[in-house]
C-alpha positions, 0 to 999 in steps of 0.5 A: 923595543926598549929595555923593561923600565926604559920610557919608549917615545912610542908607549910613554911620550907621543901620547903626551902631546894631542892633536891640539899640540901637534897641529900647533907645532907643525910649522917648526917640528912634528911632536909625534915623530920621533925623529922630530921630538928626539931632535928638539928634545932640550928645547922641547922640555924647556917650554914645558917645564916652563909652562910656556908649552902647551899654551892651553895649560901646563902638564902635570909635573908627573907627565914633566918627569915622565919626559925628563926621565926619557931624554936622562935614559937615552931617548929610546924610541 
């Protein structure tokens, strides 16, 4: 459990990636493991803040900061 205020993987980033976005990146990684997301974690966000991940269209800068606030807090599962 994280600490009140902390983003979870589990409550705050998982749901961030669809089926869709699952099923496209299972050939290198699986966006809904933790292990797997923690792991790429860098690489991850850079394809997203750059718009190049997901491929259909880019998040909203609030789900952008939602992801860089987790990685900043420690990555909490």
């Amino acid at each position: 459990m994280s600490a009140p205020g902390l983003p979870s993987f589990e409550h705050d980033i998982r749901p961030l990636f669809r089926l869709r976005d699952r099923e496209a990146m299972l050939s290198k990684f699986d966006l809904w493991s933790y292990d797997d997301v923690r792991g790429h974690a860098a690489a991850i966000y850079r394809q997203i803040e750059t718009g190049a991940m997901p491929c259909d269209g880019r998040w909203t800068d609030e789900q952008v900061a939602r992801l860089h606030s987790w990685i900043d807090a420690g990555m909490v599962p």
